[in-house]
Residue, then its C-alpha position, 0 to 999 in steps of 0.5 A: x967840444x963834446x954836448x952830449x945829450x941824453x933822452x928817454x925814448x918811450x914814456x919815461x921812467x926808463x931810468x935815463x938818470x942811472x946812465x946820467x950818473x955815469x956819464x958824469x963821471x967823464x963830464x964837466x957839466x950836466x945841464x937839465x933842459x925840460x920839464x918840472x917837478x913832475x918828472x923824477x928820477x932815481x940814482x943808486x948810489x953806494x947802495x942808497x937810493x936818491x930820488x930827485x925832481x929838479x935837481x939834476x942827477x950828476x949832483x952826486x959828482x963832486x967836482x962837476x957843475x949842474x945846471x938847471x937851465x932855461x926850459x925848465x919850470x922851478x918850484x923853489x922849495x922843491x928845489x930847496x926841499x931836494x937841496x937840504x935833505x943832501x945837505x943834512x945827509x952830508x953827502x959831497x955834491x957838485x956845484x949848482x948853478x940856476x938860469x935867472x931864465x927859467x920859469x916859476x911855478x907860483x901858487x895859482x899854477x898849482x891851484x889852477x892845474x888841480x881846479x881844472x883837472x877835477x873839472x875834467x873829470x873823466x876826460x883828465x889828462x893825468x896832470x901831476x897837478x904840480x902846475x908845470x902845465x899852467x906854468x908853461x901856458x903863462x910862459x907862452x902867454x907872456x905873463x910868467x914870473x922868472x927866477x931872475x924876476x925873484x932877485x927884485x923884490x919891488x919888480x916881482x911884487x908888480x908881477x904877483x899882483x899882476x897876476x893876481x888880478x886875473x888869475x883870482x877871479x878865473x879861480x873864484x868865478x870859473x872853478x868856485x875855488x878860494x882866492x890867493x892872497x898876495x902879501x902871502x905868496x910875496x913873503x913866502x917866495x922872496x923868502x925862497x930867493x933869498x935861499x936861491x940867490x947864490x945859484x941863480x945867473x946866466x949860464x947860457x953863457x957858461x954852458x957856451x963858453x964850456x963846449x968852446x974849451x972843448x969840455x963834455x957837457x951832458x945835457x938831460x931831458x926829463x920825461x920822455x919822447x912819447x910825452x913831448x908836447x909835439x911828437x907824443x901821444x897828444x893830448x896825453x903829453x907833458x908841457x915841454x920838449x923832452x925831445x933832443x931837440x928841446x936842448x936847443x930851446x931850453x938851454x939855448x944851444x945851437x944844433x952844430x954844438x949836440x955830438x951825440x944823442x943816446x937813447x934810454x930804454x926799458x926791455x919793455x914798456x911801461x906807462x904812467x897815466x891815460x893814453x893808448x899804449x898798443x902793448x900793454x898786457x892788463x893781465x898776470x903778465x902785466x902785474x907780474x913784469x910791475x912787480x919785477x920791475x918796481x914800477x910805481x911812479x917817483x913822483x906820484x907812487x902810481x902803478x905804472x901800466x906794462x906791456x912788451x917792448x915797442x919797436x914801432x915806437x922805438x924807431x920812431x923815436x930813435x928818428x926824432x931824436x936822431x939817436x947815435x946810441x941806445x942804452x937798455x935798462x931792465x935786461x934782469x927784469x925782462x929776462x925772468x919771465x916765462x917768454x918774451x914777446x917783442x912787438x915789431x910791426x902794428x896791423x891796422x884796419x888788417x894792413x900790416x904797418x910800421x909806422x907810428x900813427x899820429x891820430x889816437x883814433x888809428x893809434x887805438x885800432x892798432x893791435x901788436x904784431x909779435x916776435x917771440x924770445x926765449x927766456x934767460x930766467x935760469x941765468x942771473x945776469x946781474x953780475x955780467x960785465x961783459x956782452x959776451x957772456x950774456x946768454x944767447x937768448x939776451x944777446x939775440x934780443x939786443x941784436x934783433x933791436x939793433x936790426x930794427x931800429x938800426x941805432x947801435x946799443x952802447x950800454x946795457x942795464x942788468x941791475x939798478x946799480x951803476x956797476x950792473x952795466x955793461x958797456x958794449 
């Protein structure tokens, strides 16, 4: 038995699909646990870029099985949308299966999230304003719609209606904003189940019966650990638990079933979005680390915010995940600029500390406590395969964050490809 699960540490885009798409190839499944459409991510392959949402990134493998498990908050035609540009590109993709557990983001979870993120104004969250938020709240507060609920047409026009009655006159007399018509959403979302039909079952109890066989399930979060709705920068998080931990909930897996948990990260930091960030460098450094890196958003084509690589945060994180292994993407970026500063302690109030602090108040006050590198920019590492061959400055920089974090790196990043790794 082999669960293998695979986070991102920091707050995502760290490119946790790229090692996904290699982990595949020795995987049987690879089972998606969190989050919506408003995460996505990017697999190179064959020198094509692929950039998926919902679907999980090993569907490149054929031969292999992905799941889109409970946790997860659908928009089906995203869902679809992703499904048929693979299908018109003909490209040989794994099978699909869907849990009938997982949510759906109906319309007036899109119009909900966008009603009330103008509403905020200045104090927005930074939502996506794909309704992932108001989907999560419905599945808490118990009123949600399933993918499984779609298949019964009589049941499901019971649960739009439902809904309807309450979501209609907050969306008229709060937001002032244009009611949904049922007959509507009812035609255009039995029309999405229809498509839908032949990949949605129970795969709780396929996910279960693989790790009895002794196959190697691979289990991917999206987002990230500082967006975690109870470890992250709160209020500045997503609805869910990218965490390690989410795979339980949200593919309904016991613990004793995780072997191992690798940690995705960047050589330095970036961020999409509000929330403090303690070293983000808004200057040339900054502009200049997002234009090496590509860093726009994939789901939203926003400049991400940059800044140098956290150990405090890192080894928060490595903790609350309990990582066994680190993988570090972006050694090639990092590795051109001028120097390289690495942030390993925070001073707070004029005490040096190490930790993360949970209040944004302190978190805010906090200023970076750096370490200094050398650059490797006069050597192009992008075809290194092996550690050893690094330059001694790269090698150093993967070392001292090994001393930190005290979690061993076990792949290294030094292109966007799936060949430009090295495996440690």
């Amino acid at each position: 038995m082999a669960g293998i699960v695979v986070v991102g540490t920091q707050w995502g885009d760290e490119g946790k699909g790229k090692y996904i798409d290699i982990l595949s190839g020795d995987s049987d499944f690879v089972v998606r646990y969190s989050g919506g459409n408003n995460a996505g991510h990017t697999i190179v392959h064959e020198g094509t870029k692929y950039k998926f949402h919902l679907i999980p990134s090993g569907m490149l493998r054929k031969g292999k099985t992905c799941i889109i498990g409970n946790g997860v908050v659908i928009d089906p035609s995203v869902l679809l949308m992703e499904l048929d540009s693979l299908k018109k590109q003909e490209i040989e993709m794994a099978e699909l299966l869907i849990s009938d557990r997982a949510h759906v983001i109906m319309p007036w979870h899109i119009a909900l999230d966008t009603l009330q993120e103008e509403m905020r104004g200045k104090e927005g969250i930074g939502t996506t304003k794909r309704g992932i938020g108001p989907a999560y709240a419905d599945k808490a507060e118990r009123c949600g719609i399933r993918i499984g609920d779609l298949l019964d047409a009589d049941y499901f026009r019971e649960k739009v209606y439902s809904n309807l009655k309450i979501k209609n006159a907050i969306i008229e007399k709060v937001y002032e904003g244009n009611p949904i018509d049922p007959e509507k959403v009812i035609d255009e979302y039995l029309g999405y189940a229809e498509k839908l039909k032949p990949y949605i079952t129970d795969v709780n109890s396929i996910i279960h019966k693989a790790l009895e066989n002794s196959k190697v399930v691979l289990f991917e979060g999206a987002q990230a650990t500082f967006l975690d709705l109870d470890f992250g920068t709160y209020p500045y998080v997503t609805s869910s638990n990218p965490i390690s931990g989410g795979v339980c909930t949200g593919a309904g897996v016991g613990p004793k079933m995780i072997t191992d948990v690798l940690g995705v990260m960047k050589a330095y930091t970036s961020r999409v979005g509000s929330g403090p960030f303690v070293t983000e460098q808004s200057n040339e450094i900054g502009d200049k680390i997002r234009d090496l890196g590509h860093e726009y958003g994939t789901t939203t084509g926003r400049p991400r915010r940059c800044g140098w690589l956290d150990l405090v945060m890192l080894k928060y994180s490595a903790r609350i995940n309990g990582l066994t292994g680190l993988c570090i993407n972006h050694m090639d970026t990092v590795g051109k600029l001028d120097n390289i500063k690495v942030c390993v302690a925070y001073k707070l109030n004029g005490e040096v500390i190490d930790y993360y602090p949970s209040n944004l108040k302190e978190l805010g006050r906090c200023e970076p406590v750096y370490e200094e590198f050398e650059s490797w920019k006069d050597v192009d590492i992008s075809k290194i395969k092996r550690f050893e061959v690094l330059p001694e400055s790269a090698k150093q920089y993967i070392r001292r964050i090994e001393q930190i974090t005290g979690i061993p790196v076990k792949y290294i990043g030094v292109g966007p490809e799936r060949e430009q790794t090295i495996t440690m």
